[in-house]
CHARMM-style PDB file with segment names, atoms N, HN, CA, C and O in Angstrom:
ATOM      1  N   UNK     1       2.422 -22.186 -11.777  1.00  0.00      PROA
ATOM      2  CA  UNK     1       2.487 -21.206 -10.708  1.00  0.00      PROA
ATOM      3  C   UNK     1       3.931 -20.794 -10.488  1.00  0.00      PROA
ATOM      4  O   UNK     1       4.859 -21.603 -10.497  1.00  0.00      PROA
ATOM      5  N   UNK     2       4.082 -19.360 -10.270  1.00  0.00      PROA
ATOM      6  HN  UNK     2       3.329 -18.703 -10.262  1.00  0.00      PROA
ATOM      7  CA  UNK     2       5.555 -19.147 -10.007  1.00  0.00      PROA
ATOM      8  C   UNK     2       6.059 -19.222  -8.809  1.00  0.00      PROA
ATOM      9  O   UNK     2       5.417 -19.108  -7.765  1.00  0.00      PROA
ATOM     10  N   UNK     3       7.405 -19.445  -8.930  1.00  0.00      PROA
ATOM     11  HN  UNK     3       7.926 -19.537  -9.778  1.00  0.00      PROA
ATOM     12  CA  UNK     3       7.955 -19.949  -7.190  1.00  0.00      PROA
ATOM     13  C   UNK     3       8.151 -18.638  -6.887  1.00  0.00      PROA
ATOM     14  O   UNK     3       8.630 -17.720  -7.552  1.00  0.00      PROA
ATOM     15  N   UNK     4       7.514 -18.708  -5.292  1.00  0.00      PROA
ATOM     16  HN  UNK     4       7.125 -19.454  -4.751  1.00  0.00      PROA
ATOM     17  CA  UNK     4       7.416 -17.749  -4.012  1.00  0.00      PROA
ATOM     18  C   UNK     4       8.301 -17.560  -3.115  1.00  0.00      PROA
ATOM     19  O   UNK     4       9.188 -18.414  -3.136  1.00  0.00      PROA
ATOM     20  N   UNK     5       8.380 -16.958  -2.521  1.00  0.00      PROA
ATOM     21  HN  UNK     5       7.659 -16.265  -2.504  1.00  0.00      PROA
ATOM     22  CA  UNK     5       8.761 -17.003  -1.024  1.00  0.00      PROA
ATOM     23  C   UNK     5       8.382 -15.424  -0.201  1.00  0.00      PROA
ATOM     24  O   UNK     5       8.668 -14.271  -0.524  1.00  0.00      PROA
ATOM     25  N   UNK     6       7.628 -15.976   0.967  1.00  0.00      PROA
ATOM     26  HN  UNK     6       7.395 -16.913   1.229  1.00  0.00      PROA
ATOM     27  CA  UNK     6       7.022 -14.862   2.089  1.00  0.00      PROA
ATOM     28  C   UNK     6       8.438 -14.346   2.550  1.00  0.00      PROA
ATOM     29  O   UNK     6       9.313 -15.210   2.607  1.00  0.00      PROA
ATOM     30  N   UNK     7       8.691 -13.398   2.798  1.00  0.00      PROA
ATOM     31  HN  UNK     7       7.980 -12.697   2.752  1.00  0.00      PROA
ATOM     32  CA  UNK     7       9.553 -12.737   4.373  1.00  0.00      PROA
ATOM     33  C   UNK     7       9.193 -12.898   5.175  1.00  0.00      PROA
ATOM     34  O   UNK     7       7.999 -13.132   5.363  1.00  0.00      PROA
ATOM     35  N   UNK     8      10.199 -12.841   6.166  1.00  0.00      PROA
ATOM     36  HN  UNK     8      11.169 -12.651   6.013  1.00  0.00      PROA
ATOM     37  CA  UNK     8       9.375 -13.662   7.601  1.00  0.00      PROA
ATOM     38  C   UNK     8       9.706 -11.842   8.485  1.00  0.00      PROA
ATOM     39  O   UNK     8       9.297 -11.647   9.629  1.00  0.00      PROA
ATOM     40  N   UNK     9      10.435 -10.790   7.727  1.00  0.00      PROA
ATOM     41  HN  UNK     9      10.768 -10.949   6.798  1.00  0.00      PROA
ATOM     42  CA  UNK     9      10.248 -10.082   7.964  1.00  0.00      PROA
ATOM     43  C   UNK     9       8.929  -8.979   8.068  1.00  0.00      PROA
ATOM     44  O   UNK     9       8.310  -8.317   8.901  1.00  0.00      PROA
ATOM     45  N   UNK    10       8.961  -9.242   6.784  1.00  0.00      PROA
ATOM     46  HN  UNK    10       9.464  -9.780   6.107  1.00  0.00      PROA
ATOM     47  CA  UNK    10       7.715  -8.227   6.169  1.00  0.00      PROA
ATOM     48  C   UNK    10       6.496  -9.209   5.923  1.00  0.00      PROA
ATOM     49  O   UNK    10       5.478  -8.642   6.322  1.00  0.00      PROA
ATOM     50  N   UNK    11       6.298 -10.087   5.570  1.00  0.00      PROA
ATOM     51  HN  UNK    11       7.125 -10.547   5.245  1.00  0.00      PROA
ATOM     52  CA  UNK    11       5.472 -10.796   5.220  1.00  0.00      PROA
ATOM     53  C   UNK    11       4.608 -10.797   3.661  1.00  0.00      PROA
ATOM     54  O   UNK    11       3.566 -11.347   3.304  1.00  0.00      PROA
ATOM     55  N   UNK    12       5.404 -10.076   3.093  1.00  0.00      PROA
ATOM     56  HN  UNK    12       6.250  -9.629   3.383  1.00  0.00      PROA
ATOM     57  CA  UNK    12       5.453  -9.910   1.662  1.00  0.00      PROA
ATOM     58  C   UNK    12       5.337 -10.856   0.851  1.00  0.00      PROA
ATOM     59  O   UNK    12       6.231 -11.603   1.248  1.00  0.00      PROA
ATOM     60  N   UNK    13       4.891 -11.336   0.033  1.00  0.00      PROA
ATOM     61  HN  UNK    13       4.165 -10.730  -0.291  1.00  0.00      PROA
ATOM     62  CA  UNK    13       5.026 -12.499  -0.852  1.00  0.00      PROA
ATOM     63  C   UNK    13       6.230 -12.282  -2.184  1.00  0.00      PROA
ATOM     64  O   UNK    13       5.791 -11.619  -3.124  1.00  0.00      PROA
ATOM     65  N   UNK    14       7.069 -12.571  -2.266  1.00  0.00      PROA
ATOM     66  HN  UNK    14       7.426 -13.109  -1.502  1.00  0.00      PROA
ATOM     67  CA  UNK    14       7.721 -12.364  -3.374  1.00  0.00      PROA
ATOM     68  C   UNK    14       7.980 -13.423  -4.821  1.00  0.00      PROA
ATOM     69  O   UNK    14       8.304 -14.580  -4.552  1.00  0.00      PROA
ATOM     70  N   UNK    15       7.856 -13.088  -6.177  1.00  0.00      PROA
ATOM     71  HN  UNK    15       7.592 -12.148  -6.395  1.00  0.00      PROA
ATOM     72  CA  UNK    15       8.092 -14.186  -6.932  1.00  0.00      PROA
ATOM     73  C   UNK    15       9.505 -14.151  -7.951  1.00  0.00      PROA
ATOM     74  O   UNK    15      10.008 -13.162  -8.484  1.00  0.00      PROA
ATOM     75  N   UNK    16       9.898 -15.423  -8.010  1.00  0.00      PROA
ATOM     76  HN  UNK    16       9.489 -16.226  -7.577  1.00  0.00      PROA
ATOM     77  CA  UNK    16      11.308 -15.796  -8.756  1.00  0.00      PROA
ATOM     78  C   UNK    16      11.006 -15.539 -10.352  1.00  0.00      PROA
ATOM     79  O   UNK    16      10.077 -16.051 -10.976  1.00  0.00      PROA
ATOM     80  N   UNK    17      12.153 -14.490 -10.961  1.00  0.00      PROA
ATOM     81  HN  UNK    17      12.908 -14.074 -10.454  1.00  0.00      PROA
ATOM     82  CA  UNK    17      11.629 -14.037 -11.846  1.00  0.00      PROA
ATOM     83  C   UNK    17      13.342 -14.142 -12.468  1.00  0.00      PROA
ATOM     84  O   UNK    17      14.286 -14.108 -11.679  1.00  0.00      PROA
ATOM     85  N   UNK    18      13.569 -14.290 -14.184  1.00  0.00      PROA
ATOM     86  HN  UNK    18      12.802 -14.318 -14.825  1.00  0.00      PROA
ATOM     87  CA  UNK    18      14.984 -14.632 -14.651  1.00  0.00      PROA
ATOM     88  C   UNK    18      14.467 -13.630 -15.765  1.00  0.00      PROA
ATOM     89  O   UNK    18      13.310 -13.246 -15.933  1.00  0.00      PROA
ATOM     90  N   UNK    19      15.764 -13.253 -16.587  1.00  0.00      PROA
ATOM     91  HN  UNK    19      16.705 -13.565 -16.451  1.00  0.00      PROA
ATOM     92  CA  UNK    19      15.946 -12.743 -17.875  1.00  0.00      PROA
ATOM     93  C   UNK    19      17.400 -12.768 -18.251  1.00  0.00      PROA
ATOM     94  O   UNK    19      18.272 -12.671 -17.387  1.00  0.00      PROA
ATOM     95  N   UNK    20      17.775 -12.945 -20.000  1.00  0.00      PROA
ATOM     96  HN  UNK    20      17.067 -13.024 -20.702  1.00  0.00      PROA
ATOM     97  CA  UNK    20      18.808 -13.227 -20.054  1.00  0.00      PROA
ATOM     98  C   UNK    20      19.585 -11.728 -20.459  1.00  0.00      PROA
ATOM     99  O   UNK    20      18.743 -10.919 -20.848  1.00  0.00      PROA
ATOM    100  N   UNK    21      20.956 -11.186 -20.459  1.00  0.00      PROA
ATOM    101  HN  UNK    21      21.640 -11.843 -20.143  1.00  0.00      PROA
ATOM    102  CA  UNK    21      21.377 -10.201 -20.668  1.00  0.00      PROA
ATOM    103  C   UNK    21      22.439 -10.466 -21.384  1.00  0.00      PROA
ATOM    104  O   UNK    21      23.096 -11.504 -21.315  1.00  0.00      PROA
ATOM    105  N   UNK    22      22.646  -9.525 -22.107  1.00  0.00      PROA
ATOM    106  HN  UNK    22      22.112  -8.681 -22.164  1.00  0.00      PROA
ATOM    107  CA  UNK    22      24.042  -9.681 -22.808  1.00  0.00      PROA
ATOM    108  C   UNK    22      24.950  -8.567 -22.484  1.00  0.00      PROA
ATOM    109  O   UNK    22      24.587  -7.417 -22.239  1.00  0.00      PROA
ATOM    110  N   UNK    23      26.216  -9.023 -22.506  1.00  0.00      PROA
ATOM    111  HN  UNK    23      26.511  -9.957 -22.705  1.00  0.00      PROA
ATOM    112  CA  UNK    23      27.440  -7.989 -21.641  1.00  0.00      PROA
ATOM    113  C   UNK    23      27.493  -7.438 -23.108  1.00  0.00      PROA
ATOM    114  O   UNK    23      26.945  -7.672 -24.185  1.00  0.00      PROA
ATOM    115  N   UNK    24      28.993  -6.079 -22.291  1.00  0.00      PROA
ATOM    116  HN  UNK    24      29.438  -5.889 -21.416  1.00  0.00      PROA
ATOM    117  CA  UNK    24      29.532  -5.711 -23.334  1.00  0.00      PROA
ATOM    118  C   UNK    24      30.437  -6.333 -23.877  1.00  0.00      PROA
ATOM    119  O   UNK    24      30.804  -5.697 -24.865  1.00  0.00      PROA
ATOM    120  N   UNK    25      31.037  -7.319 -23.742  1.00  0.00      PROA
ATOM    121  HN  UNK    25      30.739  -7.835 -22.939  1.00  0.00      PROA
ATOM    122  CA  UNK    25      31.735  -8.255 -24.120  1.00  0.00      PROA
ATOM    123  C   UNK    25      31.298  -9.444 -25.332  1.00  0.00      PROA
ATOM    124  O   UNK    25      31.976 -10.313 -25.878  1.00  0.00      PROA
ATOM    125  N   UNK    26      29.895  -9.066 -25.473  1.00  0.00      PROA
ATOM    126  HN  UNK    26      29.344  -8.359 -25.029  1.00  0.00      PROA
ATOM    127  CA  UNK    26      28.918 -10.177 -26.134  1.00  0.00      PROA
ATOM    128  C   UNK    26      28.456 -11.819 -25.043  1.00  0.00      PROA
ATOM    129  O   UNK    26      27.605 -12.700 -25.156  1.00  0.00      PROA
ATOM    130  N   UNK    27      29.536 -11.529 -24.081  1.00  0.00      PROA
ATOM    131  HN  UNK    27      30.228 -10.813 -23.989  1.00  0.00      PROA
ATOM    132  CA  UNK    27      28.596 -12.615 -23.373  1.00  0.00      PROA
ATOM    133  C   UNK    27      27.441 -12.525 -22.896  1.00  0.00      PROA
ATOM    134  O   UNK    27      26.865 -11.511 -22.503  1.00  0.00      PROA
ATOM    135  N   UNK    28      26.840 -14.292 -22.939  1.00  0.00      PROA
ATOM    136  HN  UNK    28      27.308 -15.116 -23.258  1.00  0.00      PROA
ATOM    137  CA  UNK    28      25.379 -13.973 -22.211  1.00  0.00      PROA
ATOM    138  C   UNK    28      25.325 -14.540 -20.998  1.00  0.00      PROA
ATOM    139  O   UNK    28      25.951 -15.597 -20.910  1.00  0.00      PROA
ATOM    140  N   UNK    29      24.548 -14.015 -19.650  1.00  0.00      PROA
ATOM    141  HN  UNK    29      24.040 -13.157 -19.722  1.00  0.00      PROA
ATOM    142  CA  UNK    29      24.618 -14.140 -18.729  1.00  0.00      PROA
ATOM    143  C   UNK    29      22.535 -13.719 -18.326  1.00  0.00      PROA
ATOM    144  O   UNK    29      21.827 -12.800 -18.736  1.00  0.00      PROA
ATOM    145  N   UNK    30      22.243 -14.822 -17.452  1.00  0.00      PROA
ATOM    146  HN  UNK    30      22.818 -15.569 -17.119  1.00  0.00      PROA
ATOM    147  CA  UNK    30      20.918 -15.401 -16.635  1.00  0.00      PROA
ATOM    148  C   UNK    30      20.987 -14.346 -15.450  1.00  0.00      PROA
ATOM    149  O   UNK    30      21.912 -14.233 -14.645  1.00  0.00      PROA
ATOM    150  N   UNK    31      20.190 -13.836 -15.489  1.00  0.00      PROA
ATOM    151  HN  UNK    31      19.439 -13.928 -16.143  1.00  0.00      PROA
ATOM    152  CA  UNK    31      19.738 -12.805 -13.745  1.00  0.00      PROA
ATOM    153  C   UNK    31      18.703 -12.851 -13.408  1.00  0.00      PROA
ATOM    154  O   UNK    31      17.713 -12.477 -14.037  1.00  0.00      PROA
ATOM    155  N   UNK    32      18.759 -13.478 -11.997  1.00  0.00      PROA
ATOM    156  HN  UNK    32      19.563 -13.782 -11.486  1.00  0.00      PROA
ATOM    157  CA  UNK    32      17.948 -13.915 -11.100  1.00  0.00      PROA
ATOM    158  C   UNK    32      17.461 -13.052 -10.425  1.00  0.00      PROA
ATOM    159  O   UNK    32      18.254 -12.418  -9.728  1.00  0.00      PROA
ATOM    160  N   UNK    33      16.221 -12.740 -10.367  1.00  0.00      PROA
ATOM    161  HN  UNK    33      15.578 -13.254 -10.934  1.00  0.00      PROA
ATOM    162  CA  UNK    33      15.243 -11.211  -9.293  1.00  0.00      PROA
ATOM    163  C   UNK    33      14.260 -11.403  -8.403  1.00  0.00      PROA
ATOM    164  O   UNK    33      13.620 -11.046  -9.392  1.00  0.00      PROA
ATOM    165  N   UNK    34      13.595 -11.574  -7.670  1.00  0.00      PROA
ATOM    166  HN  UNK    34      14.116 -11.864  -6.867  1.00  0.00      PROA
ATOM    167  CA  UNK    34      12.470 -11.389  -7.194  1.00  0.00      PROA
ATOM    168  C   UNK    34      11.665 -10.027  -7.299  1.00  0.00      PROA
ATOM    169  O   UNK    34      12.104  -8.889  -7.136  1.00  0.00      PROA
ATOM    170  N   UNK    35      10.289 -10.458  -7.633  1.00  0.00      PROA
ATOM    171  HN  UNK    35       9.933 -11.383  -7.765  1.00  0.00      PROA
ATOM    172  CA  UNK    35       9.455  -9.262  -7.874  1.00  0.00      PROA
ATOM    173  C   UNK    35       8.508  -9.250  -6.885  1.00  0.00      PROA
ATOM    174  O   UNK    35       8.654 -10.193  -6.108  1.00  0.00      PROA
ATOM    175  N   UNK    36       7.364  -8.347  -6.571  1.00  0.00      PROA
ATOM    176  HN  UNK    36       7.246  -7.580  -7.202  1.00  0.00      PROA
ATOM    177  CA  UNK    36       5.998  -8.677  -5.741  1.00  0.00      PROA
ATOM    178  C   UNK    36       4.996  -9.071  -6.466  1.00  0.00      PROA
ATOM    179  O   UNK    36       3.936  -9.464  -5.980  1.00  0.00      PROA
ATOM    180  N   UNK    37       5.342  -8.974  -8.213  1.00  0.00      PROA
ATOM    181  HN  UNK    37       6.204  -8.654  -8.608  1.00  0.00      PROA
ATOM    182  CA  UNK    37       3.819  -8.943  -8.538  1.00  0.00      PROA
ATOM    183  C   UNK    37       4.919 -10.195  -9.619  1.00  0.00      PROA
ATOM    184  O   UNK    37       6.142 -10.213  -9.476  1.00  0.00      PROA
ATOM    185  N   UNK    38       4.387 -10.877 -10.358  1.00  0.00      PROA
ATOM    186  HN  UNK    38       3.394 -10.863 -10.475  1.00  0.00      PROA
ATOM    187  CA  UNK    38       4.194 -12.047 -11.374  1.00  0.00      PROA
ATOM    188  C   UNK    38       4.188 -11.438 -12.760  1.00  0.00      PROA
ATOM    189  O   UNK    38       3.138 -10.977 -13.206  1.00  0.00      PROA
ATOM    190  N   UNK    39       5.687 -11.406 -13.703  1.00  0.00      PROA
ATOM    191  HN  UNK    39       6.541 -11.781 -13.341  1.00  0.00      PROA
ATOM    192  CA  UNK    39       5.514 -10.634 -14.801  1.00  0.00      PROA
ATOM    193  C   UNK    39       6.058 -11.457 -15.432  1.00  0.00      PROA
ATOM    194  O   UNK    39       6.295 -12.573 -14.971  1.00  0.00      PROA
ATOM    195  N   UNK    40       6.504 -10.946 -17.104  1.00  0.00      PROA
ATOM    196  HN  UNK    40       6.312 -10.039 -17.479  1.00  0.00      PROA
ATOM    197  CA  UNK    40       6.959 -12.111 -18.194  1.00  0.00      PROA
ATOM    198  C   UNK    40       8.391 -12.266 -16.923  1.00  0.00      PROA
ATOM    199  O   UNK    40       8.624 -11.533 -15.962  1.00  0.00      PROA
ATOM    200  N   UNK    41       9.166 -13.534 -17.415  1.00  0.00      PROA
ATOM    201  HN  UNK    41       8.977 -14.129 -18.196  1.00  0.00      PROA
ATOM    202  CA  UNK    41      10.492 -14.498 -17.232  1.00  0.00      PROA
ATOM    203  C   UNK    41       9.784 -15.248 -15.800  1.00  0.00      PROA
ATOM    204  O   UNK    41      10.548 -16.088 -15.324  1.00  0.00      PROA
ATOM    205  N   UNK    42       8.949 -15.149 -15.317  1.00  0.00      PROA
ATOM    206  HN  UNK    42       8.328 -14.466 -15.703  1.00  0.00      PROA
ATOM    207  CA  UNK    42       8.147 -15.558 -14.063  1.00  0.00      PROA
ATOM    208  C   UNK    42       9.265 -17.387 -14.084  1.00  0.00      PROA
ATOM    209  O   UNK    42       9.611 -17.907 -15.145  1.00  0.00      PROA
ATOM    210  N   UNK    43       9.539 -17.883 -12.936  1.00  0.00      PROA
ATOM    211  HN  UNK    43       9.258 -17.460 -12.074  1.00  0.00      PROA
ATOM    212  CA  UNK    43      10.049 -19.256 -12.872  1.00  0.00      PROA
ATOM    213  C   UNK    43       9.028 -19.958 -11.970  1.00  0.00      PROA
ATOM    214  O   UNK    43       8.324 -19.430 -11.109  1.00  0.00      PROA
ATOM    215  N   UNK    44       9.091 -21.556 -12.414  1.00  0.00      PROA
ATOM    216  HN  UNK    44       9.662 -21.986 -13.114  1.00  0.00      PROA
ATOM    217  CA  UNK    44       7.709 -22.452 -11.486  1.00  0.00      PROA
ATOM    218  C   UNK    44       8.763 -22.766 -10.705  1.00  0.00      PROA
ATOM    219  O   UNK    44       8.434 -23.093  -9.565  1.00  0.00      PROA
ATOM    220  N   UNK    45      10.203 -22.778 -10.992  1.00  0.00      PROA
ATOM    221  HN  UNK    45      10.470 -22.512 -11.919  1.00  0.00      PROA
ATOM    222  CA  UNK    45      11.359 -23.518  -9.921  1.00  0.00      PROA
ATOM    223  C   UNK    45      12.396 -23.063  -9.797  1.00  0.00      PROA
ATOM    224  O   UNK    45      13.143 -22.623 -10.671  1.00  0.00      PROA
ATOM    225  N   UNK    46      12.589 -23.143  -8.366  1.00  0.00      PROA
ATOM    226  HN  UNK    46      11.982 -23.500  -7.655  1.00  0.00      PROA
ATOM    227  CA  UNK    46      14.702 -22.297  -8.133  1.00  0.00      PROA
ATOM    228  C   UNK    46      15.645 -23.476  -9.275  1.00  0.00      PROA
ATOM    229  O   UNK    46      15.602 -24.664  -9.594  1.00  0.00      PROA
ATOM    230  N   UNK    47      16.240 -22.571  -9.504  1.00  0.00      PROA
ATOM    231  HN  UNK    47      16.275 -21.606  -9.245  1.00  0.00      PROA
ATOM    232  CA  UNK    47      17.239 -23.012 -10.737  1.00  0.00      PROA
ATOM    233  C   UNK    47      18.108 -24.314 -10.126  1.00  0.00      PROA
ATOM    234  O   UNK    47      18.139 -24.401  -8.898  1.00  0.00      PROA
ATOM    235  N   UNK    48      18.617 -25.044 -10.692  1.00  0.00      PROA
ATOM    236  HN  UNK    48      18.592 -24.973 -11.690  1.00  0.00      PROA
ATOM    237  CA  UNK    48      19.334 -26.170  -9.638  1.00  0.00      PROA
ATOM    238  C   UNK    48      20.747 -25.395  -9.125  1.00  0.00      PROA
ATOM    239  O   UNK    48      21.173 -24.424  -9.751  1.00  0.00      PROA
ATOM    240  N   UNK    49      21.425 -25.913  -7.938  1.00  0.00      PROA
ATOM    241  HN  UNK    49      21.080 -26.702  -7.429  1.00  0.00      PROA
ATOM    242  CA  UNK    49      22.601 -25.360  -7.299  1.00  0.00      PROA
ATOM    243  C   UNK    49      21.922 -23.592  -6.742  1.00  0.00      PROA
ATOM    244  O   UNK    49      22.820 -22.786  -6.499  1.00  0.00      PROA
ATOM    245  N   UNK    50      20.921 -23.234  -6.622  1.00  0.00      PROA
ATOM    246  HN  UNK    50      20.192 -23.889  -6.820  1.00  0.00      PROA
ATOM    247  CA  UNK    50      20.707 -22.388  -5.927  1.00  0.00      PROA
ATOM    248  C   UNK    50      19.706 -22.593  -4.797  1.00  0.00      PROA
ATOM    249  O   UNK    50      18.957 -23.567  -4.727  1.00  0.00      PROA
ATOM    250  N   UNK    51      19.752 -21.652  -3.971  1.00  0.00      PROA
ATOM    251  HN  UNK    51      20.361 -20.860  -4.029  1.00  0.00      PROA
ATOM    252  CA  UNK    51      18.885 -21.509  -2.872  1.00  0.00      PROA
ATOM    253  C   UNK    51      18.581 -20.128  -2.460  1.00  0.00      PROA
ATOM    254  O   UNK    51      19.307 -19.169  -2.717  1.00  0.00      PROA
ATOM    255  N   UNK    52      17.281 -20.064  -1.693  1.00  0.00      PROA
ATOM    256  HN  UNK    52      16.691 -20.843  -1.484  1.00  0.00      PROA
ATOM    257  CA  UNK    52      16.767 -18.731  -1.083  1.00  0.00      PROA
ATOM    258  C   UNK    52      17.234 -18.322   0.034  1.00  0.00      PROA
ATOM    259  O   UNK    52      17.069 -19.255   0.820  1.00  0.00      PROA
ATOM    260  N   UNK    53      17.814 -17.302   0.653  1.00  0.00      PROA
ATOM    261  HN  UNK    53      17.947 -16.544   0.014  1.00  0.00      PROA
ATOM    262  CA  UNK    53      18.128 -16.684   1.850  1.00  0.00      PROA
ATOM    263  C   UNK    53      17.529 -15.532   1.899  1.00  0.00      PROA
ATOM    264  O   UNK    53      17.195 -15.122   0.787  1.00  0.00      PROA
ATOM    265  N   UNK    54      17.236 -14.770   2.889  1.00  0.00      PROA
ATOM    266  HN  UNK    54      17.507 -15.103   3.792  1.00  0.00      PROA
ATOM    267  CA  UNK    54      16.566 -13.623   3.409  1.00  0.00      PROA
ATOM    268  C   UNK    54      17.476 -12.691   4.069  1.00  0.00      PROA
ATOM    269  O   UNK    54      18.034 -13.038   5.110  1.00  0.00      PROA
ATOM    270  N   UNK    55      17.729 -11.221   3.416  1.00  0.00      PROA
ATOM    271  HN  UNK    55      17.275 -10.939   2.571  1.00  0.00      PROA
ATOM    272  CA  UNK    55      18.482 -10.236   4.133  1.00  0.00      PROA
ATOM    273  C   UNK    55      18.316 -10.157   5.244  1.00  0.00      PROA
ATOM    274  O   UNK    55      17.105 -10.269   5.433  1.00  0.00      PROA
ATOM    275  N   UNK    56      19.081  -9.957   6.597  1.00  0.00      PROA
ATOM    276  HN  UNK    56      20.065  -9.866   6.444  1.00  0.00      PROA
ATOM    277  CA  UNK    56      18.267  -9.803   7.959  1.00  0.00      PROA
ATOM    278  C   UNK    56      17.722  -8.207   7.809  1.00  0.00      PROA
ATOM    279  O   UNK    56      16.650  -7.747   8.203  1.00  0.00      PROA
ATOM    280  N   UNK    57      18.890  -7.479   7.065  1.00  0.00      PROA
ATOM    281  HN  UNK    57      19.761  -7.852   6.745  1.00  0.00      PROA
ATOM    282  CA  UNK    57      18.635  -5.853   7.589  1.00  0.00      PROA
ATOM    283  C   UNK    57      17.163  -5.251   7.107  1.00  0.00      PROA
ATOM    284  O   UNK    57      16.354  -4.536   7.698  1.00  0.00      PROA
ATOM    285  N   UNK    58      17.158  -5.916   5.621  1.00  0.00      PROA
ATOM    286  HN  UNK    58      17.814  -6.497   5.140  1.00  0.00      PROA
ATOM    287  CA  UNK    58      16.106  -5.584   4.817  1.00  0.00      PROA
ATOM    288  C   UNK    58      14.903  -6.288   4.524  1.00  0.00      PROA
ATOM    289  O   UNK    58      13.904  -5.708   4.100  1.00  0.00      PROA
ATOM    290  N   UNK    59      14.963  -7.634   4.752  1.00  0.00      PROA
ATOM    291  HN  UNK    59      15.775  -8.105   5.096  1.00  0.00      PROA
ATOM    292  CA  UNK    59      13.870  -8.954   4.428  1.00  0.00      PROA
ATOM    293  C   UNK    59      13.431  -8.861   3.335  1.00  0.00      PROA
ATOM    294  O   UNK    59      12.250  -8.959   3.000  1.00  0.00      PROA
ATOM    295  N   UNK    60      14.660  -8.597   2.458  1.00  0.00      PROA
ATOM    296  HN  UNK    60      15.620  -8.517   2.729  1.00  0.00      PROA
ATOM    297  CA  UNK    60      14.181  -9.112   1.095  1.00  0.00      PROA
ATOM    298  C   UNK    60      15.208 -10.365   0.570  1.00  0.00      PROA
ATOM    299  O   UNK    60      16.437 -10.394   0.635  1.00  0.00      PROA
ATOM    300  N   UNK    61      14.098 -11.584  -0.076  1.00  0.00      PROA
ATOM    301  HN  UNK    61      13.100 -11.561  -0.129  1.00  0.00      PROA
ATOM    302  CA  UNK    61      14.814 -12.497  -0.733  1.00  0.00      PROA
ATOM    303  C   UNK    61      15.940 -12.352  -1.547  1.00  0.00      PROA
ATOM    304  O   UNK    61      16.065 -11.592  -2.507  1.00  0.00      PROA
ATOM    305  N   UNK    62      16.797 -13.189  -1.058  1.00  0.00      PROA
ATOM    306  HN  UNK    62      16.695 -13.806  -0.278  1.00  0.00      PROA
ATOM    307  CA  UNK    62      17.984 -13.485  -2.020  1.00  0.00      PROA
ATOM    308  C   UNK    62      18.455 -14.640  -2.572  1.00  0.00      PROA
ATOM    309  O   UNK    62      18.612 -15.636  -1.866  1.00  0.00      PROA
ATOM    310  N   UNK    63      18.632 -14.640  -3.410  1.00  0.00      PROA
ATOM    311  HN  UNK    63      18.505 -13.831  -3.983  1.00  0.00      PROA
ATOM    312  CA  UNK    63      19.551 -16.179  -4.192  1.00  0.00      PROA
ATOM    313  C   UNK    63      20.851 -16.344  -4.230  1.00  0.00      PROA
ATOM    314  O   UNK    63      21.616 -15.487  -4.672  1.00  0.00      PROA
ATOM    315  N   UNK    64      21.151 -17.281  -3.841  1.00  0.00      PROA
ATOM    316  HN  UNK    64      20.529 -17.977  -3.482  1.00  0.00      PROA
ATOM    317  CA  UNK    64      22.796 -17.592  -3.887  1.00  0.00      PROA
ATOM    318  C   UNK    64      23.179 -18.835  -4.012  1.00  0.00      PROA
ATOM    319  O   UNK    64      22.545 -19.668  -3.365  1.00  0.00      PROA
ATOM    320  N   UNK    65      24.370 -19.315  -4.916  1.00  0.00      PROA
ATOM    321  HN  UNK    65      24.885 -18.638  -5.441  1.00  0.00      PROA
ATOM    322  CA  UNK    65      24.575 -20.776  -5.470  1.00  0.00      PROA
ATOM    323  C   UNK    65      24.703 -21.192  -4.336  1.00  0.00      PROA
ATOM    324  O   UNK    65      24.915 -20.457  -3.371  1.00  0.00      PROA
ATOM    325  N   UNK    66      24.563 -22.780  -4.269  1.00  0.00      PROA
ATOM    326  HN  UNK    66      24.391 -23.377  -5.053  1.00  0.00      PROA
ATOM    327  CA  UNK    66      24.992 -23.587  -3.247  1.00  0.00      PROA
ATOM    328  C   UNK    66      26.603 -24.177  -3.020  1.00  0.00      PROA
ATOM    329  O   UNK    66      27.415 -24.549  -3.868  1.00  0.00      PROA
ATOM    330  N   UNK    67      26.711 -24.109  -1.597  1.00  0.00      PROA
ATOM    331  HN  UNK    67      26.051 -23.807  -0.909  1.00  0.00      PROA
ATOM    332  CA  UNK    67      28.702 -24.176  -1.782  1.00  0.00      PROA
ATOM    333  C   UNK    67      28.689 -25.711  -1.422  1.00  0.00      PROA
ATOM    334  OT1 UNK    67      29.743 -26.345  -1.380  1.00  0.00      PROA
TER     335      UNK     67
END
């Protein structure tokens, strides 16, 4: 099952979703999204050193490392 999280704004269900990208530099770099619906890169778990926060303005999920 993929990891969720409701808004406590909207009440939306949202799911944790990754894919990897490559710069123009040739580096590769992991990006973290939330979607509404469950598509390929879908995650069962927040990545370690991160956590979920919620925009106030907008109530959409966000991820951000842990300090």
């Amino acid at each position: 099952m993929a990891y969720q999280v409701v808004s406590k704004k909207s009440g939306k269900t949202y799911y944790l979703h990754s894919r990897e990208q490559v710069l123009r530099n040739g580096h590769k770099v992991t990006l973290y999204y939330f979607s509404t619906q469950i598509g390929d890169g879908a995650l069962d778990a927040l990545p370690n050193g991160y956590v979920v926060t919620e925009s106030e303005r907008t109530g959409l999920p966000i991820l951000k490392k842990k300090r």
